[in-house]
MITOR-190705 format. One record per residue: chain; residue number from 1; residue in one letter; x, y, z of N, C-alpha, C in turn. Coordinates in steps of 0.001 Angstrom, whole numbers, plus 500000, padded with zeros to 6 digits. Example, Ala and Ser with C-alpha at 12.3 -4.5 7.8 and 13.67 -1.06 7.14 Angstrom:
% residues 2
  zavo  bamar  ketor     n_x     n_y     n_z    ca_x    ca_y    ca_z     c_x     c_y     c_z
     A      1      a  513190  494310  507800  512300  495500  507800  513200  496700  507800
     A      2      s  512850  497750  507080  513670  498940  507140  512900  500030  507870
END
This chain:
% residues 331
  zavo  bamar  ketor     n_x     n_y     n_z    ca_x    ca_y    ca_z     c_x     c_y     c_z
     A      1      x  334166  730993  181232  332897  731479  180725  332902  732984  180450
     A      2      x  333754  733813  180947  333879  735020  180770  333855  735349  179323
     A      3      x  334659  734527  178881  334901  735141  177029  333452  734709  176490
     A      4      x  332803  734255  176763  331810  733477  175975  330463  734668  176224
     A      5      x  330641  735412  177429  329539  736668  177536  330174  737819  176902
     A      6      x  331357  738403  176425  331768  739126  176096  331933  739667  175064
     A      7      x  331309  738900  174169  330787  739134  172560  329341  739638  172729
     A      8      x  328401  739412  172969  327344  739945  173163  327214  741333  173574
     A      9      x  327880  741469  174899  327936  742742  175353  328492  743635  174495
     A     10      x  329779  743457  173755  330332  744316  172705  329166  744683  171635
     A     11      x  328191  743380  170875  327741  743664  170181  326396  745528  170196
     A     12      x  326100  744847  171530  324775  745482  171948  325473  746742  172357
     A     13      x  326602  747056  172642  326832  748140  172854  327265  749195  172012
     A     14      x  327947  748064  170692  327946  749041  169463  326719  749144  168298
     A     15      x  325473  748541  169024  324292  749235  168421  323746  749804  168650
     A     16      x  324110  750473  170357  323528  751471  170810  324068  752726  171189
     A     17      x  323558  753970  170882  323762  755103  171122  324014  755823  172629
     A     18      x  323218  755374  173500  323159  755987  175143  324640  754780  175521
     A     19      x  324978  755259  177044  326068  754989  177860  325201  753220  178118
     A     20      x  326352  752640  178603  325551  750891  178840  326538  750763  179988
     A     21      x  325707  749979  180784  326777  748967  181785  325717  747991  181792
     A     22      x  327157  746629  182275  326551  745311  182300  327365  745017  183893
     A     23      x  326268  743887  184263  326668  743647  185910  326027  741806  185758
     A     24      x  326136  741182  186989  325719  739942  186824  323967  740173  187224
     A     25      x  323323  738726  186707  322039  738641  187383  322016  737514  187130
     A     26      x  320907  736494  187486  320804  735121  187528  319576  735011  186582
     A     27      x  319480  734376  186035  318474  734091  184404  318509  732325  185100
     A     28      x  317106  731576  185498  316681  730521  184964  316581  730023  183922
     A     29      x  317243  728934  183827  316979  728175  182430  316202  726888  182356
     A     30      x  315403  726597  181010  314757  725595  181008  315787  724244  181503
     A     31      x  315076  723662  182703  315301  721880  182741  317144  722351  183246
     A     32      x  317561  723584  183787  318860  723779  184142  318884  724552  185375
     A     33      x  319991  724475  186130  320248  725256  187269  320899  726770  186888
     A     34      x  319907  727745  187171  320194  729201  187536  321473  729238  187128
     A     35      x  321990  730183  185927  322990  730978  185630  323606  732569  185728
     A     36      x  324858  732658  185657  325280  734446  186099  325345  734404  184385
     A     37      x  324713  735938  184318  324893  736036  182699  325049  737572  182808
     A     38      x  325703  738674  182265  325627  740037  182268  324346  740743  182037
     A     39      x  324236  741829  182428  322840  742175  181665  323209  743660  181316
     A     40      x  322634  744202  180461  322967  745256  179892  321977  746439  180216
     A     41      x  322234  747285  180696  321328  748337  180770  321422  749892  179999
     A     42      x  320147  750407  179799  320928  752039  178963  320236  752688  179265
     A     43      x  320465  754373  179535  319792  755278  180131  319035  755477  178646
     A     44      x  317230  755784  179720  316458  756036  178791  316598  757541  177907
     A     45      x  316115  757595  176800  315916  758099  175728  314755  759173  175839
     A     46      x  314727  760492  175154  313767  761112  174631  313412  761054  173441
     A     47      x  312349  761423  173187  311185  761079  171879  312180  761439  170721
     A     48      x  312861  762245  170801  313770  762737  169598  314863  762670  169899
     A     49      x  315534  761537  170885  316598  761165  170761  317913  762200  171623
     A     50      x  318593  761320  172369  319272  762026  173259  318803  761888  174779
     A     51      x  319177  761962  175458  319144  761911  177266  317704  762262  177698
     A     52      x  317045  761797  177927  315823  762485  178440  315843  763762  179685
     A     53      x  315727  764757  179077  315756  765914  180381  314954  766036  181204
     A     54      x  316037  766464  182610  315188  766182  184135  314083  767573  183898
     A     55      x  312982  767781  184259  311977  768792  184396  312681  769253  185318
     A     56      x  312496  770513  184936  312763  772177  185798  312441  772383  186659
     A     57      x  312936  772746  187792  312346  772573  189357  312077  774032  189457
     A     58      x  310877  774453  189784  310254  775255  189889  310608  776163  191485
     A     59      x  311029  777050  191700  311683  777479  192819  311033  778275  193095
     A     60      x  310184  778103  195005  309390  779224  195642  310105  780880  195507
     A     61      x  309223  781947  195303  310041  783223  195689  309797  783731  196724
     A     62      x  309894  784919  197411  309414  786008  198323  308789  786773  198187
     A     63      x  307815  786776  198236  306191  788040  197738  307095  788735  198465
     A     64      x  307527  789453  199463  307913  790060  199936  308978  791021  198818
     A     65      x  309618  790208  198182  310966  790981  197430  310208  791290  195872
     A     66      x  308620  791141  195379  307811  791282  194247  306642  792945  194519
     A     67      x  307636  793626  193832  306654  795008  193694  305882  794965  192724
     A     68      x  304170  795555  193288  303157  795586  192161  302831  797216  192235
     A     69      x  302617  797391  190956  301874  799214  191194  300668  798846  190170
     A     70      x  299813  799404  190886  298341  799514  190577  298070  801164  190088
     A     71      x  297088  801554  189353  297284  802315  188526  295534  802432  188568
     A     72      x  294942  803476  188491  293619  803934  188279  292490  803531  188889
     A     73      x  292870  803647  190351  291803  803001  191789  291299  801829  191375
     A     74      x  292228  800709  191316  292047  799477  191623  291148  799084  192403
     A     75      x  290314  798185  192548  289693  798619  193903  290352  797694  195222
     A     76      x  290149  798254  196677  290660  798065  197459  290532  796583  198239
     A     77      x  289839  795536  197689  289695  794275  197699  290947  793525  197070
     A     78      x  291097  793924  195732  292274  793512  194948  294086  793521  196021
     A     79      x  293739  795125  196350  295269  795543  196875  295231  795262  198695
     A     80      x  294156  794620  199025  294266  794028  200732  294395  792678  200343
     A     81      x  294186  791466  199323  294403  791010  199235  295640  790417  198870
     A     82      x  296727  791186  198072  297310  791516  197512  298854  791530  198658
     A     83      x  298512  792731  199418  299163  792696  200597  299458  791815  202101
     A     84      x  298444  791249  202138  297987  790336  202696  298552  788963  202468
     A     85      x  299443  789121  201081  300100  788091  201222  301969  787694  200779
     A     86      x  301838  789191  201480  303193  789836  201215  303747  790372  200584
     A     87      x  302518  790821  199276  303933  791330  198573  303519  793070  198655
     A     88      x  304573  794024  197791  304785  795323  197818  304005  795967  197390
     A     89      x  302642  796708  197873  301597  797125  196579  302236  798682  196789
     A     90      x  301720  799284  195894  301737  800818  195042  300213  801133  194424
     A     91      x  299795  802079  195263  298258  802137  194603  298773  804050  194211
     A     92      x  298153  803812  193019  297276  805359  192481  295986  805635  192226
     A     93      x  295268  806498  192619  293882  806744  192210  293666  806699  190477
     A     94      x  294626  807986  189835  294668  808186  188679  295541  807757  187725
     A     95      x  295355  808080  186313  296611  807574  185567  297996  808168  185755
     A     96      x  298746  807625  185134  299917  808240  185503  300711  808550  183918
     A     97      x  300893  809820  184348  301805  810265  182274  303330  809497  182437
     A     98      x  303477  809529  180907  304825  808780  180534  305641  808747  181211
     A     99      x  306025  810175  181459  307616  810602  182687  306930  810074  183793
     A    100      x  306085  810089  184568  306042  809510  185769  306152  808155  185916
     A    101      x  305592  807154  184813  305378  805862  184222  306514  805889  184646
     A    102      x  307835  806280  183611  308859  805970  183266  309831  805872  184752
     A    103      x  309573  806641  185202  310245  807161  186824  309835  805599  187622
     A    104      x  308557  805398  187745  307951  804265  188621  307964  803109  188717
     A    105      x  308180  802820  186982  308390  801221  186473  309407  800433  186743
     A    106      x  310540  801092  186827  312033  800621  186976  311854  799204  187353
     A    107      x  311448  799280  188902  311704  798060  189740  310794  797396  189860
     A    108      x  309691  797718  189065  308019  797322  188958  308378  795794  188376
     A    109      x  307476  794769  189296  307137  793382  188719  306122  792772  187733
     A    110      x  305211  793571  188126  303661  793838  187923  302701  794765  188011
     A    111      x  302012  795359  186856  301672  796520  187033  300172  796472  186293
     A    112      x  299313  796529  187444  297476  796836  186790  297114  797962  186399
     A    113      x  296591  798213  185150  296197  799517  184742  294409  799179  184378
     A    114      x  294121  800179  184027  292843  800598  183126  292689  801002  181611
     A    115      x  291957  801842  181103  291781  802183  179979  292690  803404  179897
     A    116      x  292670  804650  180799  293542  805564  180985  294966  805347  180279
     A    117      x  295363  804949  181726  297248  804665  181506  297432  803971  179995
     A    118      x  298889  804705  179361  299659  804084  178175  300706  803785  178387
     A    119      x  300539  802714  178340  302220  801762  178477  302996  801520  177198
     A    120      x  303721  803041  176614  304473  802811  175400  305538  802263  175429
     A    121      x  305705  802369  173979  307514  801253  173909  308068  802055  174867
     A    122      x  308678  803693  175205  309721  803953  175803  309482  803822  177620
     A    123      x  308133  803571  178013  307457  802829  179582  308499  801409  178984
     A    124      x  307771  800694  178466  308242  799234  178579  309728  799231  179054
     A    125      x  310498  799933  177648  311750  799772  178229  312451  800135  179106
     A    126      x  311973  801071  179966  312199  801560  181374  311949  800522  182411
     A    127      x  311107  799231  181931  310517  798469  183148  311632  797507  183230
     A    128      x  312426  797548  184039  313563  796122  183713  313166  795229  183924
     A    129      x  312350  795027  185476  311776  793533  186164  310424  793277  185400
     A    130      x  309932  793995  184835  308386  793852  184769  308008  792212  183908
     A    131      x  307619  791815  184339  306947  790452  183781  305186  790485  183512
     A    132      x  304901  791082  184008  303585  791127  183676  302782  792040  183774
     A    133      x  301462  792402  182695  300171  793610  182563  299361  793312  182907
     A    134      x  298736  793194  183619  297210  793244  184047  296375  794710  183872
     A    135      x  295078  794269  182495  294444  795630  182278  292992  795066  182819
     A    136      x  292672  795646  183312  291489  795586  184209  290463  796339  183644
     A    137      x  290157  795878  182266  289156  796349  181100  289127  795431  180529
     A    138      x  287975  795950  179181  287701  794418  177922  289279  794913  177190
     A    139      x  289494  796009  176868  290518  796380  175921  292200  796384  176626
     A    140      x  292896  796087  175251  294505  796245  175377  295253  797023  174371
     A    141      x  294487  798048  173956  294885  799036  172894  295564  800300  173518
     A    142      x  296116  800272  175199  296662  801204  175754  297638  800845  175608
     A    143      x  298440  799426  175374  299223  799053  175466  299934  798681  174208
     A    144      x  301528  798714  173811  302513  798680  173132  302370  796865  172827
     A    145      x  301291  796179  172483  301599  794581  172638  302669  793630  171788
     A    146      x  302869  794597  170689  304045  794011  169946  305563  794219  170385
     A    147      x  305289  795405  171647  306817  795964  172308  306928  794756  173245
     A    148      x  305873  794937  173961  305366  793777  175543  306268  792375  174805
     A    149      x  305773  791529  174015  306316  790899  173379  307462  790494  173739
     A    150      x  307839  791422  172618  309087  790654  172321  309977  790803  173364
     A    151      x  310117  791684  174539  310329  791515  175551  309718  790438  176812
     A    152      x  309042  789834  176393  308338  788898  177205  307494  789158  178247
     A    153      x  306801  790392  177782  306307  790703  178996  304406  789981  178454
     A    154      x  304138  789415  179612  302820  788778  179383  301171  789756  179546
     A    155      x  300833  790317  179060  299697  790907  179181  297874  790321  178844
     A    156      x  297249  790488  179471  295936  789868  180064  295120  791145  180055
     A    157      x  293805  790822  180119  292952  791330  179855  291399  791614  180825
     A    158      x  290674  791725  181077  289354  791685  182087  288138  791459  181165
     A    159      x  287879  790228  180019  286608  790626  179081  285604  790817  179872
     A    160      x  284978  790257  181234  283895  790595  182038  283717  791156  182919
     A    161      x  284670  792379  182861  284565  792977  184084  283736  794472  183758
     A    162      x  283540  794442  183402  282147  795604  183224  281341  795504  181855
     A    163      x  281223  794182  181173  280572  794231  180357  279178  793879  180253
     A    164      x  278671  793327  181587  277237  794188  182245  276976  795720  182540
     A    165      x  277954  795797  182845  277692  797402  183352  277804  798268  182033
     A    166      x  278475  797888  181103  278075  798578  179708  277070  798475  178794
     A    167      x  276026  797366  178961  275102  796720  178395  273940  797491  179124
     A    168      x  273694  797623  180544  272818  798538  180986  272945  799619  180794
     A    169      x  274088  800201  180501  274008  801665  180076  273560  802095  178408
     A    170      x  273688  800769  177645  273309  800948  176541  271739  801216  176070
     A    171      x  271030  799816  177421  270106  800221  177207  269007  801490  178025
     A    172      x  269901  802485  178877  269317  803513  179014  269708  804531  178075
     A    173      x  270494  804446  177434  270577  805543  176880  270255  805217  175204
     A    174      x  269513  803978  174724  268126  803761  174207  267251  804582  174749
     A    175      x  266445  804207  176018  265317  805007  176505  265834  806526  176633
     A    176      x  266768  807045  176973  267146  808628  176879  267217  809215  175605
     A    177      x  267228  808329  174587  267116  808869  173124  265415  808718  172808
     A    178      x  265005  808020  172985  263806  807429  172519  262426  808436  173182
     A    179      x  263429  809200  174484  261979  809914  174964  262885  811333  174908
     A    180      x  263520  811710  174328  264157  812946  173869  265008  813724  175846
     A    181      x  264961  812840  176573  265565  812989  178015  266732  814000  177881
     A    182      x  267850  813857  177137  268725  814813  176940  268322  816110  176297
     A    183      x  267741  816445  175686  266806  817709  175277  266055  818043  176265
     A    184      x  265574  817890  177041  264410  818120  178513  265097  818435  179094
     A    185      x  266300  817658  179479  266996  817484  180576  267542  819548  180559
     A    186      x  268343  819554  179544  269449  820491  178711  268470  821920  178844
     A    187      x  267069  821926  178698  266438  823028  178391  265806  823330  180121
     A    188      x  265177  821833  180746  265217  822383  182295  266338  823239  182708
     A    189      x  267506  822921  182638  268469  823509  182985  268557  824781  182434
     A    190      x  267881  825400  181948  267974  826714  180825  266459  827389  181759
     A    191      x  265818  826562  182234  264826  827361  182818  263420  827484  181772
     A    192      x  263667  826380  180859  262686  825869  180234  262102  824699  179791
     A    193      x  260628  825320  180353  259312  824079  180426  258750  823508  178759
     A    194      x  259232  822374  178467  259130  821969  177142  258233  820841  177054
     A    195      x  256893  820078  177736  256501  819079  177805  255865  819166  176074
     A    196      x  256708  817993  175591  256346  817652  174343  256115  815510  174061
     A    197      x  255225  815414  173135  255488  813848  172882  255713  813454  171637
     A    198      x  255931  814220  170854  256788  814382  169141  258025  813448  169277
     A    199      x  257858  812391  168658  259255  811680  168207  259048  811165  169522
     A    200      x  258894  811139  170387  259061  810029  171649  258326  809021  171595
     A    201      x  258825  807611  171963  257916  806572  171707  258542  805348  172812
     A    202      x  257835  804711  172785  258302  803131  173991  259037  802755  172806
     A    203      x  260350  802064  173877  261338  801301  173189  260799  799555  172355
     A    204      x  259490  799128  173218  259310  797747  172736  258513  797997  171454
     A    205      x  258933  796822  170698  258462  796545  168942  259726  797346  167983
     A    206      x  260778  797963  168659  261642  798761  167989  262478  797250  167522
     A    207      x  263771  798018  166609  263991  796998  166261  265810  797737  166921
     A    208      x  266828  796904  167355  268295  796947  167899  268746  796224  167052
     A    209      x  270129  797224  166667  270896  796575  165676  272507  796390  166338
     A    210      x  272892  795576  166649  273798  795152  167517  275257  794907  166749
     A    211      x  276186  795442  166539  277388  795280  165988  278545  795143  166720
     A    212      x  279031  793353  166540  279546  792965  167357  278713  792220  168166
     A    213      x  278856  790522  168538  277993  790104  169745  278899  789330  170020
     A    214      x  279919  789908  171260  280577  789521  172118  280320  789624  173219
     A    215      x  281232  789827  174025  280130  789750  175873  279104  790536  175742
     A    216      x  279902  791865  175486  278447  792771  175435  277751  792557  174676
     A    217      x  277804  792513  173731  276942  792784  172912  275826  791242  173202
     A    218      x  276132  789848  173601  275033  789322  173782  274252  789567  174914
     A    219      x  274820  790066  176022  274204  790323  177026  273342  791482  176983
     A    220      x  273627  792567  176239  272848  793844  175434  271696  792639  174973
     A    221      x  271713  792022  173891  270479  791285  173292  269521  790559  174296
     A    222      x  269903  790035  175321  268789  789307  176326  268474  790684  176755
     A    223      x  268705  791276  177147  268544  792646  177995  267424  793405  176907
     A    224      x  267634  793761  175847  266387  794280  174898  265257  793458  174690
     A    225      x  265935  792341  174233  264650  791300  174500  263400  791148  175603
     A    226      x  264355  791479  176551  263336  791611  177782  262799  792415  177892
     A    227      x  262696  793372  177108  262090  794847  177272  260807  794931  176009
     A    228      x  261294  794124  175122  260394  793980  173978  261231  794144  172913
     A    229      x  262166  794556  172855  262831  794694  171413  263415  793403  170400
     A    230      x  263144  793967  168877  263626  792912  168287  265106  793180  168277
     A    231      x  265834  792100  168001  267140  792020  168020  267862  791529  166472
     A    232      x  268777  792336  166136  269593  791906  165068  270788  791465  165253
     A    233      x  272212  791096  164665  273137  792037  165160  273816  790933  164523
     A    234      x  275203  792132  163807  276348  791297  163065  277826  791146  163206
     A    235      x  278273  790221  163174  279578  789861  163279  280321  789158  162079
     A    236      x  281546  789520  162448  282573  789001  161345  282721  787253  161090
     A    237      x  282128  786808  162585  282016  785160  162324  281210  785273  162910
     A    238      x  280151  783733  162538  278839  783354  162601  278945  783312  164215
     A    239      x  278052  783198  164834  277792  783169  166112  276147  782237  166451
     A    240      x  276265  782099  167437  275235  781543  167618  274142  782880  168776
     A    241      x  273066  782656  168351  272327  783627  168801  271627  783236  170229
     A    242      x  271526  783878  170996  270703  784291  172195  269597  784548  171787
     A    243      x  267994  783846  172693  267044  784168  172161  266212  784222  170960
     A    244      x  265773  785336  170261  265128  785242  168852  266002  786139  168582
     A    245      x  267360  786863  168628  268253  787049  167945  268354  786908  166828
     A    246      x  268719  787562  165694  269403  786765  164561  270312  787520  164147
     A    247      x  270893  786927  163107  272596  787528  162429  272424  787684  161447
     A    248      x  272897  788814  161022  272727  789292  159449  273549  788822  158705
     A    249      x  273716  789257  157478  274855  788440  156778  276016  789910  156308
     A    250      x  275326  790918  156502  275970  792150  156460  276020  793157  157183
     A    251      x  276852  794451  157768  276775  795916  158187  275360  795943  157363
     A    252      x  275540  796404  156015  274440  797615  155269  273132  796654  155861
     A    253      x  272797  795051  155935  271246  794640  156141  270959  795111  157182
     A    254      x  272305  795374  158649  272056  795671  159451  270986  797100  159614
     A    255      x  272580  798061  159063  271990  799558  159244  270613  799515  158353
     A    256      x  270317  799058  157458  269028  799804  156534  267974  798807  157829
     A    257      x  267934  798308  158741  266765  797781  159186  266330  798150  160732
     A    258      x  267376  798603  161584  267505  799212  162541  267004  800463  163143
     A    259      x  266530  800659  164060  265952  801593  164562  266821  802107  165512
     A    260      x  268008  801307  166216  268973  801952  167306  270191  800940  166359
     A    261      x  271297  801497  166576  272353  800944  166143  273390  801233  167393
     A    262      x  274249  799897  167560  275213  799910  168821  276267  799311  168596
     A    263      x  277360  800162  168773  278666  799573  168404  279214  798497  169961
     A    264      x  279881  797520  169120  280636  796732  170317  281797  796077  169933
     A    265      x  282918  796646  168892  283846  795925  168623  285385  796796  168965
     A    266      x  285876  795533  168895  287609  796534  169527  288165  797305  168320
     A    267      x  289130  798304  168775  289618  798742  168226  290913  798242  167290
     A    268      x  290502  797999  166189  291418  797204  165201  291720  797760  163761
     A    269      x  292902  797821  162835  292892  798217  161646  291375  798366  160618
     A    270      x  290774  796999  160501  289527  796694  160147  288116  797438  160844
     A    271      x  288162  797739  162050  286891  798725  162479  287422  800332  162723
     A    272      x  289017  800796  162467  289157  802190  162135  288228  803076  161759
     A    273      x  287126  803759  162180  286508  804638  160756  285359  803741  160347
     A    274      x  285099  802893  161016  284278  801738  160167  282705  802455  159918
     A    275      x  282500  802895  160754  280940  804288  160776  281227  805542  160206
     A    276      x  281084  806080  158747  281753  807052  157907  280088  807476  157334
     A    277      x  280362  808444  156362  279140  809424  155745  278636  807917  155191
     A    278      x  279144  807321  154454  278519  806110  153976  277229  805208  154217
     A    279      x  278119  804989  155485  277335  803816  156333  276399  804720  157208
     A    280      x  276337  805577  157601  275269  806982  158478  274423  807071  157176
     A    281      x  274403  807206  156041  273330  807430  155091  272496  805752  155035
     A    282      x  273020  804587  155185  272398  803601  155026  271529  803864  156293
     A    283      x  271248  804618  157450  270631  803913  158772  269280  804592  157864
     A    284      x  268335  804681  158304  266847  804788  158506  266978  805860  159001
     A    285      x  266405  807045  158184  266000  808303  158891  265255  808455  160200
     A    286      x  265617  808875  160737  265159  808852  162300  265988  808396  163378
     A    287      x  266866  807762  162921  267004  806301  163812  268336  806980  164405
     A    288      x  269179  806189  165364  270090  806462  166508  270707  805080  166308
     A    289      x  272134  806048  166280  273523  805716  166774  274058  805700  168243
     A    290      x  274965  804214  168610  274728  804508  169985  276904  803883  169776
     A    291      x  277607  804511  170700  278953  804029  170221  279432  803816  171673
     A    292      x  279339  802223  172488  280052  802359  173548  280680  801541  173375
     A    293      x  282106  801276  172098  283312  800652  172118  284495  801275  172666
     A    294      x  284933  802163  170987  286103  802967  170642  285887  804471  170128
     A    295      x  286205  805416  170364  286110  806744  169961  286669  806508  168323
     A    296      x  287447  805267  167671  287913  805338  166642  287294  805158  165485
     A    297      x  286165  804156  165850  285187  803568  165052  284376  804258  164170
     A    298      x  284208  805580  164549  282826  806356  164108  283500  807693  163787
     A    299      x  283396  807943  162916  284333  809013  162026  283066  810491  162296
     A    300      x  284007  811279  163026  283136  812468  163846  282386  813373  163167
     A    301      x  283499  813440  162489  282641  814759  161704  281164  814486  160531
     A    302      x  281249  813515  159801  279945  812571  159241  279104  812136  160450
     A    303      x  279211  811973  161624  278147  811944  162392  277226  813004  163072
     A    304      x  277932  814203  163066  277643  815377  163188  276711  816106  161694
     A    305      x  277443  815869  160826  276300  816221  160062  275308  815329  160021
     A    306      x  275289  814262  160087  274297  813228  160097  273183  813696  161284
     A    307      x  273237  814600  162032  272561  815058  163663  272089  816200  162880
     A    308      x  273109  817366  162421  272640  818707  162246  271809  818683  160695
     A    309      x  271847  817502  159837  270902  817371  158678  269221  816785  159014
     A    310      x  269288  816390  160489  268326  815704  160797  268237  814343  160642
     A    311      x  269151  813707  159592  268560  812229  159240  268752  811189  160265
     A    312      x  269742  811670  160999  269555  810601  162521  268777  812107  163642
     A    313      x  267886  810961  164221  267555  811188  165323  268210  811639  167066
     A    314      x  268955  811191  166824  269959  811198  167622  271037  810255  167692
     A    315      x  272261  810893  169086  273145  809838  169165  273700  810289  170612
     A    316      x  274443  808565  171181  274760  808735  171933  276357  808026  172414
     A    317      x  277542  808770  172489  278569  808547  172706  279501  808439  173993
     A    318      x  280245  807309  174058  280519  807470  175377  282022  807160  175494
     A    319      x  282357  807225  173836  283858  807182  174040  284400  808377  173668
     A    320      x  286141  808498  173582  286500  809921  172491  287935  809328  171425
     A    321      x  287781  809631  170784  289081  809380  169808  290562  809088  170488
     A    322      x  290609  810177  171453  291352  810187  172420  291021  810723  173777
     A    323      x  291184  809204  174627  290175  809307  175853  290997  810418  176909
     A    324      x  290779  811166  177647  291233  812176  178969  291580  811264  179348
     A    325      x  292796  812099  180024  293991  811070  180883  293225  810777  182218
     A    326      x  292415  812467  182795  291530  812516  183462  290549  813213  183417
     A    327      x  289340  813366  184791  288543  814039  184886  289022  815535  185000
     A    328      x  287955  816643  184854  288620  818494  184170  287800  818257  183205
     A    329      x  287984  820056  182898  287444  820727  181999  288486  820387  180502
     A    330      x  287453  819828  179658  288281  819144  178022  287511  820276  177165
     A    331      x  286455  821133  177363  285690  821287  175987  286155  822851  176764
END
């Protein structure tokens, strides 16, 4: 009986591609007593053909042997936690310049920064171990991301980590424009008594013109709302609105209807400069500019005349073109 299974097996084995073995097994047959017949077996297959590969065994490390440096007073929750579970922290209060970067990174695994610190191409390539950025802001424009890259280094971002806390500041320094507070403030300090109510007015029935409604910027819109203000505000894609919100279909419907205007978009080729003599002549005489994105956005010198011609009312800035590494005397 041997020869009589031995055609089969040949056949099936030259129609198949993977390794085969055949062994005995017993197959019932109809109205017959149990037979030994070979059986053929073949290692399974992947979807596209070839051996199916074993998954990658994922191998514990040693927090212990993983250095992190933290960079611009992290806060101290982050780095007890941090330690706490072995691994190497490195805290700095402040930023740290290139040469020092460059000095520190070497053996660095992981490294949290802020808005401060710049992690250029010639940082990166100093970092040998580094695998990963953690920026502990909405923005990643400190960082080299096309260098990060292609080196594989993975970088992340914080979109909510102070984008309440920028939304309340927006809307005080609405009310600090609106009741002339920085002029009072500026002339107390001079040793002069100026009680005036010219141009000062309550913020509710005004109208906020919101550019950009991303974290901040929607959380800015419930926040005016609640105060009384109407709300506008435009973006590059449709969004869905918060409240009685609505979305313009343009910048210019924006600026010509606005009574406060507020920047909230990242710094990108497309919002470079995007606030120029142009777009400052579309706002509404009177009215206020408020810029707590990018120092890049709002082209300086047209906003300045736009202040010293009178046609804006004021403005209020809280970025710079190029931000201080630190606190000191800049002006």
């Amino acid at each position: 009986m041997p020869s009589s299974n031995s055609t089969p097996v040949q056949s099936i084995a030259a129609a198949t591609s993977g390794p085969i073995t055949a062994g005995p097994a017993l197959i019932p047959s109809e109205g017959a007593p149990s037979s030994t017949i070979p059986v053929v077996t073949r290692e399974r297959q992947g979807s596209f053909g070839g051996a199916a590969k074993k998954a990658k065994v994922l191998k514990p490390f040693n927090t212990a042997n993983i250095k992190i440096l933290l960079l611009e007073n992290v806060n101290e929750t982050a780095v007890s936690a941090l330690r706490d579970q072995g691994y190497q922290v490195e805290t700095y209060a402040k930023a740290l310049g290139e040469e020092d970067l460059i000095a520190k990174i070497k053996d660095v695994h992981c490294i949290g920064i802020r808005s401060k610190t710049k992690l250029t191409k010639r940082v990166l390539d100093a970092a040998e171990k580094l695998g990963v950025i953690g920026c502990f802001c909405i923005g990643t424009n400190q960082v080299d991301l096309e260098h990060a890259a292609s080196k594989g280094i993975a970088v992340f971002n914080s979109p909510f980590s102070n984008s309440r806390s920028v939304a309340e500041l927006v809307i005080a320094e609405i009310v600090l424009l609106s009741r002339q507070l920085g002029d009072r403030n500026k002339e107390m300090h001079q040793g002069i008594w100026s009680k005036v109510s010219a141009n000062c007015y309550e913020i509710r029935g005004k109208t906020l013109g919101i550019v950009g409604y991303g974290h901040i910027g929607s959380q800015l819109s419930v926040l005016a709302e609640s105060m009384g203000m109407r709300v506008l505000f435009y973006d590059v894609v449709p969004l869905m609105p918060l409240g009685t919100s609505k979305q313009v279909h343009t910048l210019s419907d924006l600026l010509t209807e606005a009574d406060f205007v507020t920047l909230h978009v990242p710094e990108t080729e497309d919002t470079k400069n995007m606030i120029g003599e142009h777009e400052l002549n579309q706002m509404k005489q009177g009215s206020f500019l408020i810029n707590a994105s990018r120092g890049t956005i709002v082209q300086i010198p047209a906003l300045a005349k736009a202040l010293r011609s009178g046609h804006l009312g004021g403005a209020a800035v809280d970025v710079f073109p190029k931000e201080p590494a630190a606190n000191g005397k800049f002006f």
